[in-house]
N, C-alpha and C positions, 0 to 999 in steps of 0.2 A: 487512553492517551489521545490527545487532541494538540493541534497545532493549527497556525494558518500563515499561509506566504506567499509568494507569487510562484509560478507554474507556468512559464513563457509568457503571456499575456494575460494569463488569467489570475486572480485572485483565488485561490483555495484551499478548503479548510477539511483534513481529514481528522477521522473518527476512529481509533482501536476500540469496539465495544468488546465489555468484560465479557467472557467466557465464548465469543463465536472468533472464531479463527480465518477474520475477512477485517478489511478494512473500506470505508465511507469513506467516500471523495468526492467532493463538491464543491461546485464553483460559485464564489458566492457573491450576491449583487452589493457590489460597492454603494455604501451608505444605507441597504437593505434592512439595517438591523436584524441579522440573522439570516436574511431571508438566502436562497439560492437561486439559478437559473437552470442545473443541469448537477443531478447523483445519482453517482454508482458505485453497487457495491462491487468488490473485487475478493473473489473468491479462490482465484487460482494463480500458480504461476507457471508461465510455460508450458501451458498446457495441464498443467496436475493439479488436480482436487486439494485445497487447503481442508478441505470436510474428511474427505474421503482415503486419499495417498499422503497423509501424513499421521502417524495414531502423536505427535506433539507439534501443535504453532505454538511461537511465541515473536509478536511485534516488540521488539526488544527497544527501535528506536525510529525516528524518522524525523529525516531531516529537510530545507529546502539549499540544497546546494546550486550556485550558479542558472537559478529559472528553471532547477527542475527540483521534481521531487522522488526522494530513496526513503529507502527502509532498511534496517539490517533484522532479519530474522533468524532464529533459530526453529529448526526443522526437524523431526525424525521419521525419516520415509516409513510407511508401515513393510513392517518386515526386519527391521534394521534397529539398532539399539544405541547407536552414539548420534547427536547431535550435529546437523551440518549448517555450518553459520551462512545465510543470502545476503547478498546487497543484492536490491532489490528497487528497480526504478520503474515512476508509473509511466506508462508510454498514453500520449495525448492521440486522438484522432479527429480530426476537422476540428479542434481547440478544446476536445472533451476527452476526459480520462476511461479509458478504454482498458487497459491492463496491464500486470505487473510481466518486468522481464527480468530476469536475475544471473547470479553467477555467485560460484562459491566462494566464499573471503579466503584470500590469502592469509591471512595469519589475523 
């Protein structure tokens, strides 16, 4: 899954690569052709291991709503056997994507 949109002032373009359970985010230099200024991978949310405190990720979707950018994922905490759906928003720091913060979907 790839997309690209604005992100407050920024231009940026993330990455779901096949089988790692993180997501690529990058800010990318306008007229760059491809290029970037500043990426990071994002591996957790709220503190918890997408590697490690979950035994299923799935980046289900992601979108740019209103100059920011979300995620809805689905999750299975290890230990647990049903599925908990996140929306999931990247939080910016000094204009760079720094980490996911999320909350469980209502319905």
């Amino acid at each position: 899954m790839v997309d690209l949109g604005d992100a407050g002032d920024e231009f940026v373009k993330y990455i779901v690569p096949m089988g790692r359970p993180c997501v690529l985010v990058q800010l990318e230099i306008p007229g760059g052709k491809g290029r970037y200024s500043f990426r990071k991978e994002i591996c957790s949310i709220d503190g918890s291991s997408l590697i490690n405190d979950f035994s299923q990720v799935e980046f289900r979707r992601g979108e740019f709503i209103d100059n920011q950018l979300f995620f809805e994922l689905a999750v299975i905490p290890v230990g647990k056997e049903e599925f908990e759906i996140k929306i999931c928003k990247v939080l910016f720091s000094d204009g760079k994507p720094d980490k996911l913060t999320c909350e469980l979907s209502q319905g």
